[in-house]
C-alpha positions in Angstrom: -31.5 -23.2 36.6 -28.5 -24.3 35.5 -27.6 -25.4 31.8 -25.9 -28.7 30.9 -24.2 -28.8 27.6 -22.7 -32.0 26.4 -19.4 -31.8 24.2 -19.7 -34.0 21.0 -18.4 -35.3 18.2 -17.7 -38.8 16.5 -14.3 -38.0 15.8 -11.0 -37.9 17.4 -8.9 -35.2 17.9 -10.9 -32.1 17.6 -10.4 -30.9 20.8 -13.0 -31.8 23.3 -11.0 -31.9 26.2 -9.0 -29.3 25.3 -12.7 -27.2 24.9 -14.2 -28.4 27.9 -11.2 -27.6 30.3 -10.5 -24.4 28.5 -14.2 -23.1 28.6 -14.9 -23.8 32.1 -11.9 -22.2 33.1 -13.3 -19.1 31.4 -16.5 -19.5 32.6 -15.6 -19.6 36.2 -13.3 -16.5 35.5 -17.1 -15.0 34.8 -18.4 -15.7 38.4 -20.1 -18.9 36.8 -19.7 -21.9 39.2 -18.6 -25.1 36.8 -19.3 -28.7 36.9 -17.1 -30.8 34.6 -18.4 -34.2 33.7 -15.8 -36.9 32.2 -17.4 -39.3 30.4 -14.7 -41.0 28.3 -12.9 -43.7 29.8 -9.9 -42.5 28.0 -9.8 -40.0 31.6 -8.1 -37.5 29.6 -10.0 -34.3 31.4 -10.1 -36.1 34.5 -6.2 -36.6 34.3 -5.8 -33.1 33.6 -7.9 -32.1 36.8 -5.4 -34.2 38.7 -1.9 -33.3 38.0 -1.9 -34.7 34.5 -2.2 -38.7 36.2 -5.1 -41.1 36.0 -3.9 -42.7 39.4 -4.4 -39.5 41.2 -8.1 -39.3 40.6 -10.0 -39.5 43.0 -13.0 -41.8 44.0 -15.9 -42.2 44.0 -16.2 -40.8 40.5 -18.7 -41.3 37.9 -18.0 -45.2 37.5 -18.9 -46.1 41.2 -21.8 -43.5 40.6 -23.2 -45.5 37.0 -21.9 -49.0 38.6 -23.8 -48.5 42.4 -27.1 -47.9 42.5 -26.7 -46.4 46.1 -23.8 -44.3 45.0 -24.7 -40.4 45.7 -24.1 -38.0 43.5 -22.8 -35.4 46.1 -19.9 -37.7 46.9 -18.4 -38.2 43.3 -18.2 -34.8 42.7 -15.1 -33.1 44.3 -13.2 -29.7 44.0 -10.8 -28.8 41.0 -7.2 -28.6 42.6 -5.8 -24.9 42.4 -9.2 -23.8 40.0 -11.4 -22.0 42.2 -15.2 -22.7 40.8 -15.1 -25.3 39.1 -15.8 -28.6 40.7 -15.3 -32.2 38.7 -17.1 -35.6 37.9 -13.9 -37.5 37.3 -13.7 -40.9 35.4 -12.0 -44.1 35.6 -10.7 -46.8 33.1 -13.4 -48.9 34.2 -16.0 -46.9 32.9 -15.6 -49.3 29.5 -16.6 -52.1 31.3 -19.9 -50.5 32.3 -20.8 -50.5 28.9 -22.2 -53.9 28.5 -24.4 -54.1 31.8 -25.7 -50.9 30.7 -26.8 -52.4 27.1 -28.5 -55.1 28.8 -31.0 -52.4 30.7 -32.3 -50.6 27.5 -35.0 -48.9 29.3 -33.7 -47.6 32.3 -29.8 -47.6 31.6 -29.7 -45.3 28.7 -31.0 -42.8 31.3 -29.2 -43.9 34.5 -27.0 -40.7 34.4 -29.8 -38.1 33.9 -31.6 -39.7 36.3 -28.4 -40.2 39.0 -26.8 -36.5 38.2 -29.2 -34.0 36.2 -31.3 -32.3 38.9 -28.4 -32.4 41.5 -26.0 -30.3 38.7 -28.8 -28.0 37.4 -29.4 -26.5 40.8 -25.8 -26.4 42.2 -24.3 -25.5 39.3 -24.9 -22.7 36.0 -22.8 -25.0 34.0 -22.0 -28.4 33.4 -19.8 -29.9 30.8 -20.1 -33.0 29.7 -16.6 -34.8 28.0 -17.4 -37.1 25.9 -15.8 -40.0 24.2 -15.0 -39.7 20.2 -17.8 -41.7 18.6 -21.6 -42.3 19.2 -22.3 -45.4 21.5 -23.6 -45.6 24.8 -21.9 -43.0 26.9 -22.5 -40.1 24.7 -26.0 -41.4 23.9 -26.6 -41.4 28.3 -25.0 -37.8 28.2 -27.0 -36.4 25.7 -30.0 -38.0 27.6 -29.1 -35.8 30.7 -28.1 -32.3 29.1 -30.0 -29.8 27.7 -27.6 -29.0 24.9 -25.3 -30.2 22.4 -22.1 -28.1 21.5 -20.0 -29.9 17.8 -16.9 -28.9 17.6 -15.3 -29.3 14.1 -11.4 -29.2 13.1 -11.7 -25.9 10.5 -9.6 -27.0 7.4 -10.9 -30.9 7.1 -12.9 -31.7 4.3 -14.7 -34.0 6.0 -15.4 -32.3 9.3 -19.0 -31.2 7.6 -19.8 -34.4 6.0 -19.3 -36.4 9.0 -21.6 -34.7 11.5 -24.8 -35.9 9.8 -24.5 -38.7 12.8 -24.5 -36.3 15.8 -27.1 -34.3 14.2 -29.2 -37.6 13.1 -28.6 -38.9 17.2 -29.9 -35.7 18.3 -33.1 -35.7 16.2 -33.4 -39.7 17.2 -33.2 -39.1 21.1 -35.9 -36.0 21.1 -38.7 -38.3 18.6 -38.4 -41.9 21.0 -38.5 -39.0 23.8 -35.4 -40.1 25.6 -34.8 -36.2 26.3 -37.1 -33.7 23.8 -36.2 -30.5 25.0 -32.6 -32.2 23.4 -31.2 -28.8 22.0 -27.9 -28.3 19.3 -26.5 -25.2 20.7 -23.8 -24.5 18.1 -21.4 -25.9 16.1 -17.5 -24.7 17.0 -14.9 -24.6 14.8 -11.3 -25.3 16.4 -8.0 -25.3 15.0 -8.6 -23.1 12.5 -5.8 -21.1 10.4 -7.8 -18.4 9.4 -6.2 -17.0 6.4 -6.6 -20.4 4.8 -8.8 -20.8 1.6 -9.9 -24.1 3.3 -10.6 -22.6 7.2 -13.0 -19.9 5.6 -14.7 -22.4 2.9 -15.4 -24.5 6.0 -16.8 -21.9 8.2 -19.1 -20.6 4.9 -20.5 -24.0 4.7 -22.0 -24.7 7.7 -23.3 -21.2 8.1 -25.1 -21.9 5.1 -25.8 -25.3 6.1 -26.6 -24.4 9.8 -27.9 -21.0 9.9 -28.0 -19.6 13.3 -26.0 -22.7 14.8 -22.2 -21.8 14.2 -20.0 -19.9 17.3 -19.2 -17.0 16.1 -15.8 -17.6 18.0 -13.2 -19.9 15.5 -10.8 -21.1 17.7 -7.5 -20.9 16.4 -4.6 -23.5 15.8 -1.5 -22.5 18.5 1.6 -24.2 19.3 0.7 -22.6 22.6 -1.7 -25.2 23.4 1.0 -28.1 23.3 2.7 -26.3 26.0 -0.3 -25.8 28.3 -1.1 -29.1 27.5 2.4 -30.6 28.6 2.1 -28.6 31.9 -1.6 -29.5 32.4 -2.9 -26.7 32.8 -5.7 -24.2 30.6 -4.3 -22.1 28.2 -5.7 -19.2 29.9 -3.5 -19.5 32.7 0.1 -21.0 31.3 -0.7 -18.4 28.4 -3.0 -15.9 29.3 -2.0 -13.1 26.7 -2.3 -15.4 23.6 -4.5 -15.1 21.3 -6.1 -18.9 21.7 -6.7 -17.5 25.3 -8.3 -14.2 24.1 -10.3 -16.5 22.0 -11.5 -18.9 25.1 -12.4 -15.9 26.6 -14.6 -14.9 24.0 -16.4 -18.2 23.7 -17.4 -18.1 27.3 -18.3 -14.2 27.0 -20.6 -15.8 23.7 -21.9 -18.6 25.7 -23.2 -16.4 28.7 -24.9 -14.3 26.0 -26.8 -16.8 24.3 -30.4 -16.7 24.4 -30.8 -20.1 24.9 -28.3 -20.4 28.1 -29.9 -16.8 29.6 -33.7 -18.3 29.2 -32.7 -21.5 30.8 -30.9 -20.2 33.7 -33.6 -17.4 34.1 -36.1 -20.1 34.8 -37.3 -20.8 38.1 -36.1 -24.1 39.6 -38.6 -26.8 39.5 
């Protein structure tokens, strides 16, 4: 069975997008067939999918998925242009508006998209990734519902990258005790943007090894002005650069990821 990991974190700008296109482009470079899930209405992965523009997304996507309860799964999931495995659950601006009908079904809503996507994607695919927006409300809460894992990434070098992940880690704990999703699992935390001969980078990393023992990537993505170019050409760092070092260091992560016992005993499990 497949594994579905959520990306999270409260806070803007540590680089979930650029993580979740990045790893499942070196995860499908490993034979791993790749569903990408984006579940900020921002669109940003779904833009970069699609030729770097929201308008060129196509539909269904996941809002006519949540927002039609006869939508099928199978047709908002579509094919990755000119990135062979991975396939995409795009996103549209509208997604926002979702929000308060979902509120207003506190029972079922909350789980609408385990219940609308999670057996289809755990079957099909050996991962999904799961974009999600940069705080804690009800989109990230419905993801973590439907994955098995969480993966944090932290921006190395911030003093308050550590301090303010007591939220995500508190949401995690709250949706496996109401038992929303108990098999709910932190899978690591990843730092990103780190410069590593900084006092600061390393102090960071030592903390929440001590903190979180067992629960830190042992890959530290690095800061790279090669990102802002892959970025401005939408595409993965692993192909507009692929002999940089923040490429080497993608590749690793997936390589890490693969290796984990957590992932290996999941997707050694029969299907149900």
């Amino acid at each position: 069975m497949g594994a579905i990991i959520a990306i999270v974190n409260n806070k803007g700008g540590v680089g979930k997008t650029t993580i979740t296109t990045n790893l499942a482009h070196a995860l499908a470079n490993l034979q791993q067939e790749v569903l990408v899930i984006d579940a900020d209405s921002q669109c940003n992965t779904s833009s970069f999918f699609f030729h770097g523009d929201v308008e060129r997304v196509p539909a269904p996507n996941l809002y006519e998925l949540l927002e039609d309860d006869a939508a099928d799964v199978r047709d908002c999931i579509h094919a990755a242009p000119e990135y062979s495995r991975i396939a995409v659950l795009p996103t549209h601006p509208d997604l926002a508006g979702l929000e308060p009908v979902i509120i207003q079904r506190p029972d079922t809503g909350i789980r609408l998209m385990r219940d609308k996507l999670r057996d289809y994607a755990k079957t099909k695919y050996d991962f999904t990734l799961i974009d999600c927006p940069p705080n804690l409300g009800t989109f990230v809460m419905m993801a973590m519902v439907a994955a098995d894992f969480v993966l944090v990434p932290l921006e190395s070098g911030s003093k308050y990258s550590i301090d303010g992940i007591a939220r995500t880690v508190g949401l995690i704990d709250d949706i496996r005790s109401e038992g929303q999703n108990k098999d709910l699992t932190l899978l690591r935390f990843l730092l990103n943007k780190a410069r590593p001969r900084t006092i600061v980078a390393r102090e960071t990393h030592e903390r929440l090894r001590e903190r979180f023992p067992g629960r830190v990537f042992e890959t530290v993505l690095s800061a790279s002005t090669d990102l802002q170019q892959s970025e401005y050409l939408s595409e993965t760092v692993i192909r507009s650069k692929p002999n940089s070092q923040l490429a080497r260091l993608f590749r690793q992560l997936a390589n890490e990821v693969v290796s984990l016992k957590e992932i290996t005993t999941m997707q050694d499990a029969p299907s149900a």
